[in-house]
One Martini backbone bead per residue (centre of mass of N, CA, C, O) as a GRO file, in nm:
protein
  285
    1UNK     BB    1  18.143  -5.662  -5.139
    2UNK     BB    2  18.466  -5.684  -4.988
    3UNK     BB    3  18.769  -5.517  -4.842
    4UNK     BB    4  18.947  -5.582  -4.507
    5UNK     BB    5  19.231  -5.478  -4.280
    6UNK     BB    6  19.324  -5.771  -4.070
    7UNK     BB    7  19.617  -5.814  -3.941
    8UNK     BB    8  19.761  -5.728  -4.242
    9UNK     BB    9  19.478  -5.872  -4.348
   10UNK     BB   10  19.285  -5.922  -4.661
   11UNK     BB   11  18.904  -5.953  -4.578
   12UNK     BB   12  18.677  -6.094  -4.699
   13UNK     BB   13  18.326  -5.912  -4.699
   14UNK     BB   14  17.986  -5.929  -4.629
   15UNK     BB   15  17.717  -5.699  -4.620
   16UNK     BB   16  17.339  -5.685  -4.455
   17UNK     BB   17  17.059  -5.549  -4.403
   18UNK     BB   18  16.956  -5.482  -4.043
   19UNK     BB   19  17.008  -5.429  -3.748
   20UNK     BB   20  17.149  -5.582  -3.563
   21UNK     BB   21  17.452  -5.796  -3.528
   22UNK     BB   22  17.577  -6.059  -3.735
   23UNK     BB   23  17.855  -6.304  -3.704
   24UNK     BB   24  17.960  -6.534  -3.980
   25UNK     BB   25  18.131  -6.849  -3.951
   26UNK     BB   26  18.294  -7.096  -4.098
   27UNK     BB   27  18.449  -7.356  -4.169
   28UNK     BB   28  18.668  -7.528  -4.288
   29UNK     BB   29  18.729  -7.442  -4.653
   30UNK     BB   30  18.543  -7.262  -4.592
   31UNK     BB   31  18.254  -6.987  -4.704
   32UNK     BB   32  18.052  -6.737  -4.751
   33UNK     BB   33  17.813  -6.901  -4.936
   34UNK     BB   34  17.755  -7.127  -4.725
   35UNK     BB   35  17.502  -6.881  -4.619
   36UNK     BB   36  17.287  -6.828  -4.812
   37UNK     BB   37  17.017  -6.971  -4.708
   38UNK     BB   38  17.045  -6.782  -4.431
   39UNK     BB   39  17.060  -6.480  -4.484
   40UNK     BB   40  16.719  -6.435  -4.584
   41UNK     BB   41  16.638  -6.487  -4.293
   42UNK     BB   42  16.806  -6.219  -4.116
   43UNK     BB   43  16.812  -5.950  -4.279
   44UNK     BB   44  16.522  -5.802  -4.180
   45UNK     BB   45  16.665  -5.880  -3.825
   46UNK     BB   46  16.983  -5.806  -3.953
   47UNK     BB   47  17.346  -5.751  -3.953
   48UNK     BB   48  17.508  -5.943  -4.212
   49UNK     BB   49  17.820  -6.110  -4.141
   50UNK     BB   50  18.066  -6.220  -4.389
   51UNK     BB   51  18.371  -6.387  -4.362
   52UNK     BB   52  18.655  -6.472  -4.418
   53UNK     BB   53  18.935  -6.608  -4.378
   54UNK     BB   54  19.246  -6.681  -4.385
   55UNK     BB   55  19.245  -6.896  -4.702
   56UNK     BB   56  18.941  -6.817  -4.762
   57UNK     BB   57  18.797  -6.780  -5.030
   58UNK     BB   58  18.930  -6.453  -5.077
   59UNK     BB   59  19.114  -6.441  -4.903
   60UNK     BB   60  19.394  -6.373  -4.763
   61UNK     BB   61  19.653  -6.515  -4.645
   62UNK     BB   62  19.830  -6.609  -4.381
   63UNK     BB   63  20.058  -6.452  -4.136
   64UNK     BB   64  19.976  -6.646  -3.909
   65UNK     BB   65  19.882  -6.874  -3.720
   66UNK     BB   66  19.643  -6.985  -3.553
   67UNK     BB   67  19.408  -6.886  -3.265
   68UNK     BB   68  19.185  -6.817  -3.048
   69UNK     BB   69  19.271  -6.528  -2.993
   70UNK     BB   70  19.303  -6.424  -3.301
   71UNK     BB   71  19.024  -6.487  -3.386
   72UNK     BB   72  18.882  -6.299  -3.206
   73UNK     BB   73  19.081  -6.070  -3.291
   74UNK     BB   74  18.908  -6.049  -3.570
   75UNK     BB   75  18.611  -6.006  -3.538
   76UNK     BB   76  18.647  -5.738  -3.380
   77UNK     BB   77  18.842  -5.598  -3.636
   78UNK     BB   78  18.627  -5.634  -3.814
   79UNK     BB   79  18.401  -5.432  -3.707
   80UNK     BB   80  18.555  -5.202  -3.652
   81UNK     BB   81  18.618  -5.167  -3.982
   82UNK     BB   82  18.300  -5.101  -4.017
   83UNK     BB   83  18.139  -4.969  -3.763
   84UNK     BB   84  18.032  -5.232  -3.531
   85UNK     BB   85  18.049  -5.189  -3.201
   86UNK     BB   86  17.845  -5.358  -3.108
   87UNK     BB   87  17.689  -5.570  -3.030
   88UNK     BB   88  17.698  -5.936  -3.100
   89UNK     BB   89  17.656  -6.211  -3.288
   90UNK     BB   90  17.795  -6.501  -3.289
   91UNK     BB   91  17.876  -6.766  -3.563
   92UNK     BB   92  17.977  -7.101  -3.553
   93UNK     BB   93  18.122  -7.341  -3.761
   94UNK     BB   94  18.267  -7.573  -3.614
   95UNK     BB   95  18.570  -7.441  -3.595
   96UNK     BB   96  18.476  -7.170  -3.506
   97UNK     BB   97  18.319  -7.223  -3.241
   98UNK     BB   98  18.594  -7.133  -3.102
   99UNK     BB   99  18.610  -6.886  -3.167
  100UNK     BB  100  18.324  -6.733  -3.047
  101UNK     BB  101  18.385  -6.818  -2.809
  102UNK     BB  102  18.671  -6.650  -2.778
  103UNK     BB  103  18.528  -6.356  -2.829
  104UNK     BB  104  18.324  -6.360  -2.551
  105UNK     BB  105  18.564  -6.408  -2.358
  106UNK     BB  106  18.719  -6.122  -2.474
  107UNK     BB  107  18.455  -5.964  -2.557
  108UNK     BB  108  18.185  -5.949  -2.348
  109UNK     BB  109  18.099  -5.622  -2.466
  110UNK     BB  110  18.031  -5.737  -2.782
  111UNK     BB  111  17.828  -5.983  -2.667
  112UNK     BB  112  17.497  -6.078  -2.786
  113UNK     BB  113  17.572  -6.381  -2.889
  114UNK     BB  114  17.562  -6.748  -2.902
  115UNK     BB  115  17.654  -6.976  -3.171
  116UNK     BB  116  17.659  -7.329  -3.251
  117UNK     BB  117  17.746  -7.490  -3.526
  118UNK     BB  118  17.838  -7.768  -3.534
  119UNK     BB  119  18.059  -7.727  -3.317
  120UNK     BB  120  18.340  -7.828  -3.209
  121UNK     BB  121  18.498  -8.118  -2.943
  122UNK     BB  122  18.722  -8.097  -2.705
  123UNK     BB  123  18.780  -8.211  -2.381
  124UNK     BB  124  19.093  -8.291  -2.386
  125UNK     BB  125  19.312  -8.066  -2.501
  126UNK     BB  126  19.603  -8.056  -2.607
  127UNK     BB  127  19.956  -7.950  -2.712
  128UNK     BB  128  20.140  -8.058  -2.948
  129UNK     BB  129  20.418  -8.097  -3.048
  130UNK     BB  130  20.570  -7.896  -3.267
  131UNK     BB  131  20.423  -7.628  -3.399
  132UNK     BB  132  20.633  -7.524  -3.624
  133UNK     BB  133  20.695  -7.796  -3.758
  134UNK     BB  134  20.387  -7.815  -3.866
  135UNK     BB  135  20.352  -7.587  -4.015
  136UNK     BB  136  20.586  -7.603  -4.225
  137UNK     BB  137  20.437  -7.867  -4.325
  138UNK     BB  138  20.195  -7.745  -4.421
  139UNK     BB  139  20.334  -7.503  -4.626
  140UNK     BB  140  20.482  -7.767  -4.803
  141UNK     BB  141  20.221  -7.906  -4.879
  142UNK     BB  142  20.072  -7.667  -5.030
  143UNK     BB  143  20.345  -7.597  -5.251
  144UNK     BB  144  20.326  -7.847  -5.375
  145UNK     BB  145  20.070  -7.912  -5.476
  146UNK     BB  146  20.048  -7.635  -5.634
  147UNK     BB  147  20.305  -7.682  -5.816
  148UNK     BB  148  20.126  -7.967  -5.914
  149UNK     BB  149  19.799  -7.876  -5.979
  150UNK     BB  150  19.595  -7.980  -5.705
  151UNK     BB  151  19.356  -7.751  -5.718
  152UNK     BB  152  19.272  -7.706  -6.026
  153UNK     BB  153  19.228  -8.031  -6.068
  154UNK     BB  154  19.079  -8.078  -5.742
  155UNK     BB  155  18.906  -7.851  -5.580
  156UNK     BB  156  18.615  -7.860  -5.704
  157UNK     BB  157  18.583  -8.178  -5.694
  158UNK     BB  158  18.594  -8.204  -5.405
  159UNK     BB  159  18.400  -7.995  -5.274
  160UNK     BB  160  18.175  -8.136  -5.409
  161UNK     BB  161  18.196  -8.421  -5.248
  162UNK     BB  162  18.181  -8.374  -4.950
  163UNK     BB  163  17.897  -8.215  -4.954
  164UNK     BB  164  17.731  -8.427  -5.099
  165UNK     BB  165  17.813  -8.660  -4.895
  166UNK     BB  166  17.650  -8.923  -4.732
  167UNK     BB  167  17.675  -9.007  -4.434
  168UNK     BB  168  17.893  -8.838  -4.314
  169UNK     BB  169  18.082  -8.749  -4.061
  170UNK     BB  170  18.111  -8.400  -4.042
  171UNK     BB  171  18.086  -8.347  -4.352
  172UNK     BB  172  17.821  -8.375  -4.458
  173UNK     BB  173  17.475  -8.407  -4.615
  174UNK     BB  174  17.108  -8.466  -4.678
  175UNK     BB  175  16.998  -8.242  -4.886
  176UNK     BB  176  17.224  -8.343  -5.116
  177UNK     BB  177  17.401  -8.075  -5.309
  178UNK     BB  178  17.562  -7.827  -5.423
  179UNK     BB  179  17.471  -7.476  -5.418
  180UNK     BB  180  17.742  -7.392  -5.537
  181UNK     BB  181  17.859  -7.187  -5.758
  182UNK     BB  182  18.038  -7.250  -6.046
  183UNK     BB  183  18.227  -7.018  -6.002
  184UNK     BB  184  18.305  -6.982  -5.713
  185UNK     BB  185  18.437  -7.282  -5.695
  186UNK     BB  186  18.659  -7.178  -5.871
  187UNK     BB  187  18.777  -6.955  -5.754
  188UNK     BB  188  18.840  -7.073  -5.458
  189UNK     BB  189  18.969  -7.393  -5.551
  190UNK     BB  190  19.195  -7.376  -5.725
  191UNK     BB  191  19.348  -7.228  -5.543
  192UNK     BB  192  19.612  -7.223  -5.290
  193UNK     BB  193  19.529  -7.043  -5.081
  194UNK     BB  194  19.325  -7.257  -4.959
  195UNK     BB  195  19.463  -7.524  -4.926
  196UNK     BB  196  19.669  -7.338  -4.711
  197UNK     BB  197  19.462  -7.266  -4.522
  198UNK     BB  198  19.363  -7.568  -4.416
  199UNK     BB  199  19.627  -7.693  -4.339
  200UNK     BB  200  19.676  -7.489  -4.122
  201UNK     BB  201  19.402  -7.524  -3.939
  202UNK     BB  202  19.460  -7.829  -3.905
  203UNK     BB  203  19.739  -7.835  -3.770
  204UNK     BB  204  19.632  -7.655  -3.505
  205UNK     BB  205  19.361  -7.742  -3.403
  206UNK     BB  206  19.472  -7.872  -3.092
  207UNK     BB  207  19.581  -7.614  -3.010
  208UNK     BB  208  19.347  -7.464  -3.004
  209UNK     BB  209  19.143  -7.628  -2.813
  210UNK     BB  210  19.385  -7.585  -2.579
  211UNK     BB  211  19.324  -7.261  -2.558
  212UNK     BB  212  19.013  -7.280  -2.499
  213UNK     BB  213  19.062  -7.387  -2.273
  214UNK     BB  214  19.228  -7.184  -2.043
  215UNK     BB  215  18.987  -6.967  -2.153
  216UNK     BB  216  18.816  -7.109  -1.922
  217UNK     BB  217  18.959  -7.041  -1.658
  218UNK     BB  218  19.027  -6.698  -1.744
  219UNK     BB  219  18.735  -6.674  -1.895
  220UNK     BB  220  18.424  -6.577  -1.860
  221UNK     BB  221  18.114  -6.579  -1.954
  222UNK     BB  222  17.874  -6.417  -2.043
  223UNK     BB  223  17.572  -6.268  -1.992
  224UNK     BB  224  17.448  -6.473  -2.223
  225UNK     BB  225  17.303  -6.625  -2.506
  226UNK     BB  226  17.359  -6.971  -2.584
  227UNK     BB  227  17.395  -7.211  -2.840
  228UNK     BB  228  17.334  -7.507  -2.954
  229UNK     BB  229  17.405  -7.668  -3.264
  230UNK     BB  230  17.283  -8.026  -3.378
  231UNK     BB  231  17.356  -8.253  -3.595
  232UNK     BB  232  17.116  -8.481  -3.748
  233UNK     BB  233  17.019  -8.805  -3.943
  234UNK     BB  234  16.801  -8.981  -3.775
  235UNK     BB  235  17.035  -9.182  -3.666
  236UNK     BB  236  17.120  -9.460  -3.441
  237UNK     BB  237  17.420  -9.471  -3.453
  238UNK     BB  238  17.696  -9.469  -3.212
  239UNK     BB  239  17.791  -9.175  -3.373
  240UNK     BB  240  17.534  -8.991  -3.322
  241UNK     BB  241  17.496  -9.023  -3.041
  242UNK     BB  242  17.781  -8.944  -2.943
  243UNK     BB  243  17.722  -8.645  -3.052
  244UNK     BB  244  17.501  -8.565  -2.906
  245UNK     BB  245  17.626  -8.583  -2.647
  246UNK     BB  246  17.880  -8.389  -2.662
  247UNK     BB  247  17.680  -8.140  -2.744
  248UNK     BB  248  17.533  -8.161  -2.452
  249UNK     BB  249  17.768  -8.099  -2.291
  250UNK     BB  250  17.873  -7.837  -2.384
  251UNK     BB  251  17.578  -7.703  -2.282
  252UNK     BB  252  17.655  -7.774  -2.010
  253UNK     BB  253  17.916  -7.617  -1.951
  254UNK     BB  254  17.767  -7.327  -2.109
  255UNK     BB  255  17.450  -7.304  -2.007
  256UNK     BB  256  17.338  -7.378  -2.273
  257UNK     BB  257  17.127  -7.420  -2.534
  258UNK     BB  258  16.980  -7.736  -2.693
  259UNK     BB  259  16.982  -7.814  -3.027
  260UNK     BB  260  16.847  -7.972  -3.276
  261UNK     BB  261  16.907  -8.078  -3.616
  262UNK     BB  262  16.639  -8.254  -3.828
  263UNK     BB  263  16.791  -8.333  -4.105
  264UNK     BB  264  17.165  -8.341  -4.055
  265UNK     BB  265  17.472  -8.290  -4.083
  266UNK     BB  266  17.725  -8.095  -4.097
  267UNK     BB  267  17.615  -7.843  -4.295
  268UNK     BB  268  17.334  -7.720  -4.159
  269UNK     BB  269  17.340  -7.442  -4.341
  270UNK     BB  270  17.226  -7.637  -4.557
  271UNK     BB  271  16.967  -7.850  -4.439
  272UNK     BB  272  16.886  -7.620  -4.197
  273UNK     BB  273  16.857  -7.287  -4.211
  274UNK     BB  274  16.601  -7.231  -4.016
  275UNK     BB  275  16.750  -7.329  -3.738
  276UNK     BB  276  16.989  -7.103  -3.760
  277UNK     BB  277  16.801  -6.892  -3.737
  278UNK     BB  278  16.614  -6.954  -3.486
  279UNK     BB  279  16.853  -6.950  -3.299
  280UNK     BB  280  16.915  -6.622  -3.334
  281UNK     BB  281  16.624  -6.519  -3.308
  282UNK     BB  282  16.594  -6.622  -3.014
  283UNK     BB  283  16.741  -6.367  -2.933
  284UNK     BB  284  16.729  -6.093  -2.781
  285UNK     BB  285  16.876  -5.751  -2.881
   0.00000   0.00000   0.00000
């Protein structure tokens, strides 16, 4: 594990491995070993980067608002900064989907596979009104929280439940409890720097996803092979089945092949690990 510098701002990495890059971003608020699972099944055949955005893991804050643009264009700094100029796998859990979408479209010379695991869809995303108005306030309500000392006396015990909690939507997981150690939850989670850093992330999100459909009229996919990988908890109830057509819809906007991942929550990446795996390394690169 390292820190390196892009845009200004010192972003914790781990890389392992060897052969072809493989870039895991997690989800909102989650961590660089929320891929533990999936990592040493990866490293035989990639060299696997995991890299923490501004305010999640151990990186320092954001210096800007997220965007999609920003997020491909931090991605491509970090390979850079790594010396690892060559195509990449590029692999987004949930919020990230965007970003690594934008990525490949921003720099399609860079990339050699797309996965996107139960990653976000919003189909019709418009751009909110009063952008720096939401940052500001996402920003002093991370200050407030953190100055009366909500992030040291609930953030691990947040984090703890959230992974835990069984068949919620978009959140839990089904195989289980959070598997991540708890020295590394205590020092991720307890710190404001994390809180603060997803209620940015939270507070963008609709800006972030209508930046990715313009980015979608203005610059097309390369022609490389991209997965939709959908959690499903093997129930058949109307929110379960509406989430498997929507990211079968996004397979078919993007050309991509579509794979469920089952039984798994929202955490695919703990739940079914080896699914993730074989997504990625389905693709010969």
């Amino acid at each position: 594990m390292t820190f390196v510098r892009v845009g200004g701002v010192p972003l914790h990495v781990a890389v392992e491995g060897s052969g072809p890059v493989c870039v895991l971003s997690a989800g909102l608020a989650m961590s660089w070993y929320d891929w533990d699972l999936v990592v040493p099944l990866l490293t035989p055949f990639r060299t696997v980067v995991r890299f923490d955005r501004p305010g999640h893991g151990l990186s320092a804050p954001a210096a800007v608002p997220p965007t999609a643009a920003g997020e491909a264009h931090r991605i491509a700094g970090l390979l850079d900064a790594l010396g690892l100029p060559g195509p990449a796998t590029v692999v987004g859990h949930s919020i990230a989907g965007f970003h690594v979408e934008a990525f490949a479209r921003l720099h399609p010379a860079r990339t050699a596979a797309v996965v996107m695991v139960d990653g976000s869809v919003e189909e019709d995303a418009r751009t909110p009104a009063a952008p720096a108005l939401r940052t500001a306030a996402a920003r002093t309500l991370g200050s407030v929280l953190t100055a009366v000392g909500a992030p040291a006396a609930l953030g691990p015990l947040t984090r703890r439940a959230v992974v835990r909690v069984s068949r919620v939507p978009r959140v839990s997981r089904t195989g289980g409890g959070d598997p991540a150690p708890d020295a590394l939850v205590r020092r991720c989670y307890r710190t404001g720097r994390v809180l603060r850093g997803a209620l940015l992330e939270n507070a963008r999100y609709r800006d972030v996803a209508a930046e990715l459909l313009a980015l979608r009229e203005r610059h097309p996919l390369p022609d490389v092979p991209v997965t939709v990988l959908a959690g499903h908890d093997g129930g058949s109830g109307r929110w379960a089945v509406r989430w498997l057509d929507r990211q079968a819809a996004l397979a078919d906007r993007l050309g991509a092949r579509f794979e469920v991942a089952e039984p798994s929550g929202h955490m695919v990446m703990l739940d079914q690990p080896r699914s993730v795996a074989r997504a990625v390394l389905s693709h010969p690169v």
